[in-house]
C-alpha positions in Angstrom: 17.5 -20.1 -21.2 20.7 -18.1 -22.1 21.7 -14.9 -22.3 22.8 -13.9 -26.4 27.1 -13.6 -26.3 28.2 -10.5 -27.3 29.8 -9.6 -30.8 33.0 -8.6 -29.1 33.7 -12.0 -27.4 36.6 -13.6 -29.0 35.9 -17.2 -30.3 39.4 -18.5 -30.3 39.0 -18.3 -26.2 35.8 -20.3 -26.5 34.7 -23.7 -26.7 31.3 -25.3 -27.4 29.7 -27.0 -25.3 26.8 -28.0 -27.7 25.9 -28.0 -31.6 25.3 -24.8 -32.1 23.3 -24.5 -36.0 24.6 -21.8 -38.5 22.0 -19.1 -38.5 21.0 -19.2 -34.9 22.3 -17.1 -31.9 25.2 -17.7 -30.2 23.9 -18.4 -26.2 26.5 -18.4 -23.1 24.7 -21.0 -22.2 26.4 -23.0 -25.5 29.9 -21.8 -25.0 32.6 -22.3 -22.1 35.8 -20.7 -21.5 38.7 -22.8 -23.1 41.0 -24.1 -20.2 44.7 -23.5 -19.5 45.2 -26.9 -17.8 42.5 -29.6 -18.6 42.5 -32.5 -16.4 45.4 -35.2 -16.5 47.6 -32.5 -17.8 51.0 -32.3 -15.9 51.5 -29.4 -14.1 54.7 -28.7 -11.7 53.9 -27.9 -7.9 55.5 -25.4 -5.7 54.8 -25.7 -2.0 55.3 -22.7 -0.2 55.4 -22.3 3.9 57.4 -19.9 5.2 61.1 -18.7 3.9 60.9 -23.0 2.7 60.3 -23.6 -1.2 59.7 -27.2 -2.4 58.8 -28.1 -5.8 57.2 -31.5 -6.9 55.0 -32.9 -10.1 51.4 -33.9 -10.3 48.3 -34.1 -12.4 45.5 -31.9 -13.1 42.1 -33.7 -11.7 40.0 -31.1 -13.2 40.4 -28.3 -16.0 41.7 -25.2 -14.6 42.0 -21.2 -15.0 45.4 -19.1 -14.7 44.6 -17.4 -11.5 41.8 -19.8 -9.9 41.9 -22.7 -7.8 42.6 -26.1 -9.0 42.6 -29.8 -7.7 45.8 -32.1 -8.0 47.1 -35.2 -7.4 50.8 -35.2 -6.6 52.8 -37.7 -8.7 54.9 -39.6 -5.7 52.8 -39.7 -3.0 49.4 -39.5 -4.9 47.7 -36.8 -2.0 45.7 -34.0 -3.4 46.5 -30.5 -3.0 44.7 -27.3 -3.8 46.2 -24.1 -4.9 46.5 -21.2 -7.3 47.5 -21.9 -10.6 50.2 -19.5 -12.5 51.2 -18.3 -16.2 53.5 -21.0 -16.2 51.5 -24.1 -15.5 52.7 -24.0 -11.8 50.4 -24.4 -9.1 51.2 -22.8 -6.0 50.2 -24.3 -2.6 50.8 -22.0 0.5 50.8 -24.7 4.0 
């Protein structure tokens, strides 16, 4: 069913995804990566096109990554957006 997680993985970056008993092996299977955004966090928007910069608010819809693609719903005109998000809970999104 799962492949055994290696010794070397560190546990603070993890989160369980099922009860996992003492004694028994720990299986990817159990464990997910712990999110930098989760969703309904906010998280500021930059809109890039061009040499022209905006920057705007919205809310996570789904948990996210630093570096991978995340969903959003902007606060003021509630239209979803997809873009890349940053180290500093910014989400770019190139038009």
């Amino acid at each position: 069913r799962g492949i055994i997680a290696p010794a070397s993985l560190p546990l603070h970056r993890v989160l369980a995804r099922q009860t996992i008993l003492p004694g028994s092996p720990l299986l990817t299977t159990a464990i997910e990566r712990t999110p930098d955004i989760r969703r309904g966090d906010r998280v500021k928007i930059r809109l890039e096109a061009g040499e022209l910069t905006l920057s705007t608010s919205g809310i996570a819809q789904e948990n996210g990554y630093i570096g991978e693609r995340l969903k959003i719903i902007t606060q003021v005109t509630k239209r979803e957006l997809v873009g890349v998000l940053k180290s500093d809970s910014t989400l770019e999104v190139a038009l």
